[in-house]
PLY file of the C-alpha trace (Angstrom):
ply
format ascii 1.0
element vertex 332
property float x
property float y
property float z
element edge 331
property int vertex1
property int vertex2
end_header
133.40 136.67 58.43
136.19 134.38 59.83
137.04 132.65 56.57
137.06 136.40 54.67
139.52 137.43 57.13
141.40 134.35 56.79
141.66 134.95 53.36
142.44 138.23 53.66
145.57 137.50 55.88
146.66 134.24 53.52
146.38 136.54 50.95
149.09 139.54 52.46
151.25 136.89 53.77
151.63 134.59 51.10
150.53 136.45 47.85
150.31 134.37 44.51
149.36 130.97 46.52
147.75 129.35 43.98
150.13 130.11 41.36
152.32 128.32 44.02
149.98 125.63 43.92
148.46 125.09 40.37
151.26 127.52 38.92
153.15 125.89 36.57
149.89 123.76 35.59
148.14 126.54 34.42
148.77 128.47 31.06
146.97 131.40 29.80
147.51 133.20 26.21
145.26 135.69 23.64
146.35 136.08 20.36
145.12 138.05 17.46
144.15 136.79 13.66
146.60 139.74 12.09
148.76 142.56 13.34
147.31 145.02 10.33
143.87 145.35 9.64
141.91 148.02 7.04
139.37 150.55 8.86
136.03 148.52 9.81
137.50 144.99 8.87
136.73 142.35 11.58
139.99 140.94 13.74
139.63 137.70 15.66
141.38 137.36 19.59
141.17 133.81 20.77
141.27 133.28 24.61
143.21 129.91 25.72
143.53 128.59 29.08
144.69 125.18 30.02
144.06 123.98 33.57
143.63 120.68 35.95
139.83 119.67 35.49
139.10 120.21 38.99
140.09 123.56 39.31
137.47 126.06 39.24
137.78 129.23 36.63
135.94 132.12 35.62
136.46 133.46 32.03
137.10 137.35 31.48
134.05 139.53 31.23
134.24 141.22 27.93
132.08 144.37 27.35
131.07 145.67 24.26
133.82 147.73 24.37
137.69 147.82 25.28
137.83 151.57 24.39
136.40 154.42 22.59
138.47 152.92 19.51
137.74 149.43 19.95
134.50 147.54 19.63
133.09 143.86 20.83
130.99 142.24 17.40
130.92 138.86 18.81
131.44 136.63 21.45
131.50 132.74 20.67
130.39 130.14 23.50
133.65 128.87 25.53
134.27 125.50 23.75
136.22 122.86 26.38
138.51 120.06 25.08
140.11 117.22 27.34
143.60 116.75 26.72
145.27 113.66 26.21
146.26 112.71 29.95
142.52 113.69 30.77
143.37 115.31 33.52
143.59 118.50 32.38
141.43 120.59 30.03
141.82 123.42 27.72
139.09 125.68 27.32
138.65 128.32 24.04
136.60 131.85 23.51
136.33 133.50 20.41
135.74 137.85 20.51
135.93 139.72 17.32
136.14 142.84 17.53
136.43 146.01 14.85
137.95 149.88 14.49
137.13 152.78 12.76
139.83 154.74 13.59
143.21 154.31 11.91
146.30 153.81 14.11
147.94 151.70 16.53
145.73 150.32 19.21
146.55 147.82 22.32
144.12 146.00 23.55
144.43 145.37 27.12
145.05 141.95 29.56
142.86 139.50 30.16
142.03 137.94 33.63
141.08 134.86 34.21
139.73 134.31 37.78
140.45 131.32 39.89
139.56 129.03 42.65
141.59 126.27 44.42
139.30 125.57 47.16
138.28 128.81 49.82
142.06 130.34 47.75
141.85 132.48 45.08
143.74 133.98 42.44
144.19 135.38 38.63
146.11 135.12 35.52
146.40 137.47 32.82
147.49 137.40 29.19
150.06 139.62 27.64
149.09 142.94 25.99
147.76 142.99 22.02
148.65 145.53 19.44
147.89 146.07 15.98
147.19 148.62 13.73
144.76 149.79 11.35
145.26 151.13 8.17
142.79 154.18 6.93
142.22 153.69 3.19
144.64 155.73 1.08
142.69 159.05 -1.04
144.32 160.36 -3.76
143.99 164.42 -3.25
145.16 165.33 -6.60
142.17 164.17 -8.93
139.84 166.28 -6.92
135.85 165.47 -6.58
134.98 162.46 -8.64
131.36 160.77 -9.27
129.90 158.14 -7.26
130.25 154.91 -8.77
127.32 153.13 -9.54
126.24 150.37 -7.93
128.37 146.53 -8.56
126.06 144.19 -9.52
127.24 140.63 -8.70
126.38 137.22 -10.22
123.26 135.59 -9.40
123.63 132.73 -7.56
121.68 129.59 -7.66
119.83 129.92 -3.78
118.61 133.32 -4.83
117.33 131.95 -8.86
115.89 128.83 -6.70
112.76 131.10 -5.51
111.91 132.05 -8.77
112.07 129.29 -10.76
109.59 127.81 -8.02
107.10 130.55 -8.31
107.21 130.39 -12.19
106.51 126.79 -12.00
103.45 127.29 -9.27
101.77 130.28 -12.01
102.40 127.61 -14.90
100.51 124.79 -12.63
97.90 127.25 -11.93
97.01 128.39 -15.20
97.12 124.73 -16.57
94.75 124.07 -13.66
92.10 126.97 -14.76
92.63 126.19 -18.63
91.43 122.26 -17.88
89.05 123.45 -15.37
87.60 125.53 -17.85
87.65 123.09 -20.76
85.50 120.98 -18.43
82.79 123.43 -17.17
82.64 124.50 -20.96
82.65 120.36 -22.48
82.02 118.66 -19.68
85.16 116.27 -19.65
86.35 115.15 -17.01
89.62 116.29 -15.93
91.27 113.46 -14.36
90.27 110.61 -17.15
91.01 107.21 -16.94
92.77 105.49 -19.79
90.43 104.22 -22.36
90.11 100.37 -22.11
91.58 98.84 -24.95
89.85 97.88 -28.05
90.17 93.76 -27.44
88.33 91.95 -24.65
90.34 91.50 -21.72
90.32 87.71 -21.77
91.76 87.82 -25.92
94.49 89.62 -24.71
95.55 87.63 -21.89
95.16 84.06 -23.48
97.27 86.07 -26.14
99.97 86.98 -23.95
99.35 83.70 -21.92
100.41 81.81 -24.99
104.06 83.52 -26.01
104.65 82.69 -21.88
103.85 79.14 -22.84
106.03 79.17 -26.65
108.75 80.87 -24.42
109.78 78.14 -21.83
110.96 80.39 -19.20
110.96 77.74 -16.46
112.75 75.39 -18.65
115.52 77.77 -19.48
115.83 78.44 -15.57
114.24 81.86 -16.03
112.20 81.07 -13.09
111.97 84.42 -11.66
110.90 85.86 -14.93
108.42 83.30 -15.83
106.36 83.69 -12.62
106.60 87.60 -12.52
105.31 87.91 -16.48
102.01 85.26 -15.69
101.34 87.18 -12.35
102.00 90.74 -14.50
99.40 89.15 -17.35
96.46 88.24 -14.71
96.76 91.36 -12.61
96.43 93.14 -16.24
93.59 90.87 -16.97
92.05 91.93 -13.48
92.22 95.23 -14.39
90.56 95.46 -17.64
88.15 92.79 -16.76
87.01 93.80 -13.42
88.26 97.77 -12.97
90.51 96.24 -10.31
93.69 98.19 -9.78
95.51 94.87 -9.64
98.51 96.27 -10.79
98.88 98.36 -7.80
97.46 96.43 -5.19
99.46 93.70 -3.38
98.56 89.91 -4.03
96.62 89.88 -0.39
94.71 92.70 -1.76
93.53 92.03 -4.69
92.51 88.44 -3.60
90.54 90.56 -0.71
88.74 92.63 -2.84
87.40 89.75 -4.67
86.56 87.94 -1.08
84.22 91.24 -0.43
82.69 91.03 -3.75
81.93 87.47 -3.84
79.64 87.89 -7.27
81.90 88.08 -9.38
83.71 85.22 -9.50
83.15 81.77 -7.95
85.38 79.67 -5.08
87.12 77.73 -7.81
88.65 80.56 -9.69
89.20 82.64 -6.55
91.70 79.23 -5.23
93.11 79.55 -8.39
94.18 83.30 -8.55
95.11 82.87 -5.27
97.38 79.75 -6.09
99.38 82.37 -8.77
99.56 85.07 -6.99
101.07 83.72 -3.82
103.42 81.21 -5.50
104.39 83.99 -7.98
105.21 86.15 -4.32
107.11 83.57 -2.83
108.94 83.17 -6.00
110.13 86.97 -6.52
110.30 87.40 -3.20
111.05 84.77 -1.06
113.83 83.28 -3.75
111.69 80.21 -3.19
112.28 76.73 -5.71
108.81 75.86 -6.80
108.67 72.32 -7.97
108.24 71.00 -12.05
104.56 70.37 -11.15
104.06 74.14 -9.60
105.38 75.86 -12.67
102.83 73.41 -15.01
99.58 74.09 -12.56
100.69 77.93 -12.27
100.13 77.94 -16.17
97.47 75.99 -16.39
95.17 77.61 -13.33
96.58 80.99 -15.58
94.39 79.70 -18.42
91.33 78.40 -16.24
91.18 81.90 -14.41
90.98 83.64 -17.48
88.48 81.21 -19.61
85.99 80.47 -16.37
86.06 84.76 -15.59
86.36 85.96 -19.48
82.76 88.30 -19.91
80.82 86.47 -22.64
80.13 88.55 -25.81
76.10 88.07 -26.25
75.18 87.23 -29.78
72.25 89.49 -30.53
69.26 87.29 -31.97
68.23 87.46 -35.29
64.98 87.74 -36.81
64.05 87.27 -40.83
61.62 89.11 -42.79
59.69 87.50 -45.39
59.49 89.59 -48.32
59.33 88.88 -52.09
60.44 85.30 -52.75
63.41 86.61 -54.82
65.16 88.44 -51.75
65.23 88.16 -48.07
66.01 90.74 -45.50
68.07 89.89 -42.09
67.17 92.34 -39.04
69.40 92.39 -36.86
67.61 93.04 -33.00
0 1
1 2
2 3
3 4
4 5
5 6
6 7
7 8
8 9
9 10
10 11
11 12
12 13
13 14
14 15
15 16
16 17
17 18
18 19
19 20
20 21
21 22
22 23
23 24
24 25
25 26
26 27
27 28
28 29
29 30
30 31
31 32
32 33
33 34
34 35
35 36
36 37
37 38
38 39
39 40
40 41
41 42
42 43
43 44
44 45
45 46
46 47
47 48
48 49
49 50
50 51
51 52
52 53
53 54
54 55
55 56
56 57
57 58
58 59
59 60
60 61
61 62
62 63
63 64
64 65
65 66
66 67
67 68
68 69
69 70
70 71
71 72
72 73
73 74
74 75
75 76
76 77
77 78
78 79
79 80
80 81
81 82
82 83
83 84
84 85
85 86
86 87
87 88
88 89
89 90
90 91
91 92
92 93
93 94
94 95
95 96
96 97
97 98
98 99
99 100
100 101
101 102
102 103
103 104
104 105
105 106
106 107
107 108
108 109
109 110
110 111
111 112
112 113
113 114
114 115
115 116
116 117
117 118
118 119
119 120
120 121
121 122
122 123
123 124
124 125
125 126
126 127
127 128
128 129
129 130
130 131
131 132
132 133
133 134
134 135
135 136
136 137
137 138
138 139
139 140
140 141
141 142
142 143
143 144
144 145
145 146
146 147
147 148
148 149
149 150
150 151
151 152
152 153
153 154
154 155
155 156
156 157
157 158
158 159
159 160
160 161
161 162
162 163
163 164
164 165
165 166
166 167
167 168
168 169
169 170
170 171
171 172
172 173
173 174
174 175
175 176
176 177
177 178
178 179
179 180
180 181
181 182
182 183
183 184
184 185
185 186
186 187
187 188
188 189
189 190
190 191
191 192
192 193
193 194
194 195
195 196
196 197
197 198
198 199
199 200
200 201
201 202
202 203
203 204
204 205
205 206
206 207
207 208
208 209
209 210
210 211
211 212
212 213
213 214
214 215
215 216
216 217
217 218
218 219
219 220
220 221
221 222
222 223
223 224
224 225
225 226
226 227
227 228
228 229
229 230
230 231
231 232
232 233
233 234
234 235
235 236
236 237
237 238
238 239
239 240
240 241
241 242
242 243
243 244
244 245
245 246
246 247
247 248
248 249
249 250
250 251
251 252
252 253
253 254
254 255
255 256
256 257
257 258
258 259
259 260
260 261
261 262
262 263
263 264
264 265
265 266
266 267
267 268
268 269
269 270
270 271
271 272
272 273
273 274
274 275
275 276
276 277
277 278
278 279
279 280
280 281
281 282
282 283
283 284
284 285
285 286
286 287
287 288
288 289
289 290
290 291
291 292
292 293
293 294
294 295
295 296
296 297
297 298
298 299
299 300
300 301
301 302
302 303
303 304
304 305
305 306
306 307
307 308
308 309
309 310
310 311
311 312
312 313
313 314
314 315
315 316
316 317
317 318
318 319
319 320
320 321
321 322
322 323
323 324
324 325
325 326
326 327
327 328
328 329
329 330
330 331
């Protein structure tokens, strides 16, 4: 009760103390976007006030209404900005507001409230006008029709939705049509290549050979030579063994064969492993193998293949005696 009447008596005998105080440090201003605006178009007012960053102030309350002609939209949050000195800050509030009745309209002061301590105090901006403009009817044509309805130019966020759904339908239908191709034939939908007409181990000692005629390491192609001898056994893996070497890192595909010990032995499993990890180091490590690597990378290359390669069986043959003038070969 003491420090309201206290207040109360600073505030009759020495009115406008803070502006005393903080006066010439403080600056308030609101300012419109435009002077003329069309009936029901949107008009901006930005609120400014710069200040010391210790002084306490309270921004104006804005209802959603300044009069029966004016109307609040929008209020934005009260962005703050330290000034160069940093002692002082200015702080910024964006209302937009609207009309619907033509004429001149003022829009009122606003107060900012303020605090220096138990002392306080306001500051208002100067008035706003503007007008608004009704639009303009020409009486002498009379009634006309309503005009039909503008239709603008697609644009590509609202095409975007149905280009998706007409993609889905297509990947559904293709998905019934092959589902029903394989209920009716009994194919399977998701095939795997067929395996190609040579044996595995003809067309790697094939492809082994043009790496040999080609003398990548001697033409410093060293890079290239290991990555097309790794490429050639991992394809060799693949047909041979249904491995997916070709997708499987070096560590696993030498792991798989670990876990399935049958089928191949300790000797060709060091050797894969020798190309495989040199060829990784190689491509990936930028590491120098020596003359003797890039021979015995080669050579375990052949090995691998020849000691793995699945041995065609010769079916045994069996001869039927007939008449001594002809003989017939069966073939079991």
């Amino acid at each position: 009760m003491k420090h309201r009447l206290l207040y109360i008596l600073l505030f009759v005998l020495f009115p406008g103390s803070i502006n005393a105080l903080k006066g010439q440090q403080v600056m308030v201003k609101a300012s419109i976007d435009s002077t003329h605006i069309l009936i029901g178009d949107r008009l901006k007012i930005l609120l400014e006030i710069e200040k010391p960053k210790d002084l306490k102030i309270q921004f104006p309350q804005i209802a959603d209404t300044f009069s029966s002609h004016l109307e609040v939209l929008n209020r934005s949050k009260i962005d703050t900005i330290k000034l160069d000195n940093k002692e002082r800050m200015k702080l910024t509030q964006k209302i937009f507001i609207t009309s619907f009745d033509s004429g001149m309209h003022q829009i009122p002061p606003f107060y900012f409230r303020m605090k220096d301590g138990k002392l306080l105090d306001s500051a208002a901006t100067q008035t706003l006008a503007f007008r608004v403009h009704g639009m303009k009817i020409d009486t002498a044509k009379g009634p006309v029709d309503i005009k039909t309805v503008y239709s603008a130019p697609l644009s590509l966020k609202e095409i975007i939705p149905y280009i998706l759904g007409i993609i889905l339908i297509a990947a559904i239908l293709f998905f019934i049509f092959y589902y029903i191709r394989w209920k009716k034939k009994n194919v399977s939908i998701f095939s795997r290549p067929e395996k190609p007409a040579e044996p595995a181990h003809i067309i790697a000692l094939r492809e082994l050979d043009r790496i040999k005629v080609q003398q990548l390491w001697q033409k410093e192609k060293i890079k290239q030579y290991y990555s097309e001898v790794a490429d050639t056994i991992r394809i060799y893996i693949q047909n041979r063994f249904d491995i997916p070497a070709m997708e499987f890192t070096s560590s696993e595909t030498i792991d798989t064969f670990k876990q399935s010990k049958e089928l191949i032995d300790g000797s060709s499993l060091d050797q894969l492993q020798h190309i495989l990890s040199l060829a990784d180091l190689v491509k990936f490590a930028k590491y120098t193998p020596l003359t003797d690597d890039n021979n015995l990378t080669l050579m375990n290359a052949y090995f691998f293949v020849n000691q793995t390669k699945k041995e065609e069986l010769k079916a045994p043959t069996t001869t039927v005696e007939g008449p001594e003038e002809e003989k017939l070969v069966v073939v079991q």
